[in-house]
Structure formats: C-alpha cells, structure tokens
C-alpha angles and dihedrals in degrees: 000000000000130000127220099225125188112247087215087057093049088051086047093055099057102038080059101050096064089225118126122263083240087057090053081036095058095032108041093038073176101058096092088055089050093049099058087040093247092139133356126226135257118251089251104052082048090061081048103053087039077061112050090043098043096238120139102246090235085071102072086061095068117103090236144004117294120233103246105220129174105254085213126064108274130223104159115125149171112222084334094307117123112253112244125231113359112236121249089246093061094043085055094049091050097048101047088044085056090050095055087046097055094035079052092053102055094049092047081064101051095045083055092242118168127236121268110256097202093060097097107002096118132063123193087257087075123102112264087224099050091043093050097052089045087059093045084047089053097041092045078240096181115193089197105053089046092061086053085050106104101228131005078250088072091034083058099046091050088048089057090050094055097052086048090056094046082056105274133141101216101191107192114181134139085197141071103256099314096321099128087185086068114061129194107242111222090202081070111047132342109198139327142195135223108203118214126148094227098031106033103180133195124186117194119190095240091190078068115108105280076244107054086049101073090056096048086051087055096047097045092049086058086059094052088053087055090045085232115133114199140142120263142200086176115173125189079233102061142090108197120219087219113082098223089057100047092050088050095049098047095046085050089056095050087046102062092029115030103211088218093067092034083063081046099044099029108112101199094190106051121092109276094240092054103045092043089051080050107051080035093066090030091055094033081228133132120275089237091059088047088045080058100052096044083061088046087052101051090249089120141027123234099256094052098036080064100040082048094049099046092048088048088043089055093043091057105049092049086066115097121258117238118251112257095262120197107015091211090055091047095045084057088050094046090054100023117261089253091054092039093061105035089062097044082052100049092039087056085049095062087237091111130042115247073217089074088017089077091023093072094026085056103236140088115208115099081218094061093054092043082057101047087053099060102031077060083043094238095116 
C-alpha cells in the first residue's frame, strides 16, 4: 500500500530532526522521488522514515506542517533572545517526563501521600538569601557535610538524594529514554521543572558537563519552591534578563556557595587558578560556580571573570566524560530512585501493566525490570 505524502511534510520532517539532508539522502534512495511527488512510499517505508527522523507517523497525515511548540513555559535563550523550534529530542523528554509525573500522582494519592509543602512556598519578592537557606533546611542540605564529602561527584549524588527523600523526583539522563544513539544536546536546554504539589519533578541533562549538573539542579529546585515549571538552559555565568530566571539562578548560587562564607574564604590575593581549584574542593562545587561567586564577591571584573570562565569552560568540556557504569544505577538515575521504586512496587502488585510499566521506564525485556527491582531492593 502506498501513502500520498506531502512533500512539505517530508521537508518538515528532516529540518526537525536535526540529521543532515546527506543522512535522509543515504537512508531513504527514494526520497527525491517522494519530494517532487513521482512516486509515494510504502507504509512501511513511511514507519521507517518517522523513525529515523523522530516524527510521530500521524503526523504525515496532516495537510500541512504542525508549529512545534514546548508544552511547558519556556525561558531558554541565547544572549536574551528566545530559542526557535524545539528539537524532537527535547518535545519527547518533556513529554515522557509528563507522563511519570502524572503516573506518580496518581499513585501518591493512592498511597495517601501529602502534598509537598515547599512546591510553591516562595515568590521572586523574597530575599535571595532567606529563600536559599529555606531550600538547604528542607533538603537537610549540611555545609558542612558537604566539605567531608571526597570529590563535588559525590556531593552531587548526595544533592540529588536529598531532594529524592523531601519528595522530589530528581530524572537525570543525557539520552532520549534509554536511546543512547539520541543524545540530549546541553546547547539546547539544560534542565527544566514541572511543579506539582504531590510529583515535583526535576530533569537534569545528564550529557552537560558533571560540572554544569549540580547548578541546574540548584536552579530548577528554585522553580519547584516558586511552583513555576519552566525549561531552562540555566549557566552560573549568566543574569538573565527575565526576572524568574534571574531570581533562580541567583538563589542556586547562594545555595551551593553561601556569599557569607565566600567574603570569609575568598584569598584576594592568591592567583585566580589556584583559589578557584581550591573553593572548588572546599564547596564541592564546580570551578565555574565558584568562578561565579569570586565575581559576586569583587574578586574579578567583568572582562576577566568572562575570559576566566570561558578558559575553565573549555577546559571542562575537553575532559573526558565517564562510561555509563552499572546499567541498573544508571537506569535509577535516569528515572529518579523514588520513581524507580513506586512503579516496580505497583507493577509487582499487579496495580499497574508491565505494558506501561516499560513503556515509561524505556525498555522492553521482563528480565531488565526484574533487575532494576532488586538492584532498588523492591523485588
């Protein structure tokens, strides 16, 4: 059977995937013939080509090509200028993470849970300072303990716990579901929130620097405390021009790096490199918040905090990127832990399909849940 596809919706398709014209080129030899309407494709070479360009297949019955649009509110920029189309990538994280939310909602409620009295309890009038130190009393976020933790990567991992334990999912993933092929670019966005007083949810683009995460974290939990979900490409160096998002990214630096102890810690007279590698170490923090902070503090003028940041930014990237580890742990991490293990337990309780089950976990095999149960302890 073939299927009269319009050419406009064929040229759509590609421009949004973000793949090259030479990749359709290579993979569809047919596709010339398509454009200029000389022959039409099979169904099945149509699930193929929604496929390899990430389009739902519905789509290419429309009349004409839809207006992508985020489903969330939207604060990414570029120099203060909104960002265009969204990529398919972003739209199906979005939407799965939506999903969760709501699948986690309605099991909060069932399992009587109480809303979440944080989500909300903030506005942008509020002192940075206040509202940073309300978050780290919520989260049981300890200074302190943070300076005994080895390296910022466990001071992260144990960020992103305690957020799981106040009642947050905390979804960190640098791929679409679990499609290692499609990764989530961090030029593009950079994290987002979806408020709700029973499912808070925080996604973190885990393909970002290991650096850059721990700020985004701190940013989008700021959003959850003024109940505003949004998408962010939030940076430690950055003021926003809107005022949510300057407000966000001034309370998450205070967060991770009180400016009361950076007037304390802060050598002025020490060489930059060596004093940012140190409160580095000291806020297990990255070198770019700290970076951040030393400008707050006076320590640097405009024009060299930005020639310092982009040489550490550089730096950073450059650095290798760790392999994925245990499938099973990055599969939590991917999903947050709390999520992780409510729908393991309801699937096992025969109150949710293993159909959905996998659907919103992002595999298919019997044999990979039953492994991410135990290795949650919940089968």
């Amino acid at each position: 059977m073939r299927i009269a596809i319009k050419p406009s919706l064929l040229r759509w398709a590609c421009d949004r995937s973000g793949r090259s014209n030479a990749y359709f080129v290579h993979r569809f030899p047919q596709l010339a013939t398509w454009l200029i309407e000389a022959a039409q494709p099979t169904f099945k070479q149509l699930q193929d080509f929604a496929s390899a360009s990430h389009t739902p297949i519905g789509f290419f019955y429309l009349s004409a090509p839809p207006v992508d649009a985020v489903p969330i509110p939207d604060f990414r920029t570029v120099a203060n200028t909104p960002l265009g189309r969204p990529s398919p990538d972003l739209l199906e994280t979005i939407y799965i993470c939506q999903q969760r939310q709501e699948w986690y909602r309605d099991f909060a409620r069932s399992m009587g849970e109480t809303p979440r009295p944080f989500v909300g309890s903030l506005t942008i009038s509020d002192n940075e300072i206040a509202a940073a130190e309300r978050i780290r009393t919520a989260l049981g976020f300890d200074r302190e303990a943070r300076r005994e933790a080895s390296t910022w990567t466990e001071a992260l991992r144990s960020f992103i716990e305690q957020a799981d334990t106040a009642g947050i999912m905390v979804m960190c993933s640098g791929v679409v579901l679990n499609n290692n092929t499609r990764t989530l670019n961090p030029n593009e966005f950079r994290g987002f929130a979806l408020s709700d007083d029973l499912a808070p949810l925080v996604f973190v683009n885990g393909s970002d620097t290991k650096s850059a995460q721990m700020f985004t974290l701190a940013h989008e939990l700021a959003h959850l405390w003024l109940g505003r979900t949004s998408v962010s490409d939030s940076q430690a160096s950055e003021a926003p021009d809107h005022e949510v998002e300057g407000w966000c990214n001034r309370v998450a630096a205070e967060i991770l790096v009180p400016i009361d102890l950076m007037r304390r810690e802060f050598q002025r007279a020490a060489p930059i490199p060596e004093e940012m590698a140190r409160l580095a170490r000291r806020f297990k923090v990255s070198t770019l918040v700290v970076l951040r902070r030393i400008r707050d503090v006076g320590g640097l003028d405009e024009r060299a905090f930005w020639t310092a940041y982009k040489a550490e930014e550089q730096r950073l990237k450059s650095m290798a990127r760790g392999s994925g580890g245990n499938f099973y742990l990055t599969q939590a991490a991917r999903v947050s832990k709390r999520f992780a293990r409510a729908l393991v337990s309801s699937t096992l309780e025969g109150q949710t399909l293993h159909r959905d089950a996998f659907r919103l976990l992002g595999f298919h095999k019997v044999e990979t849940f039953e492994k991410l149960g135990h290795s949650l302890g919940v089968a």
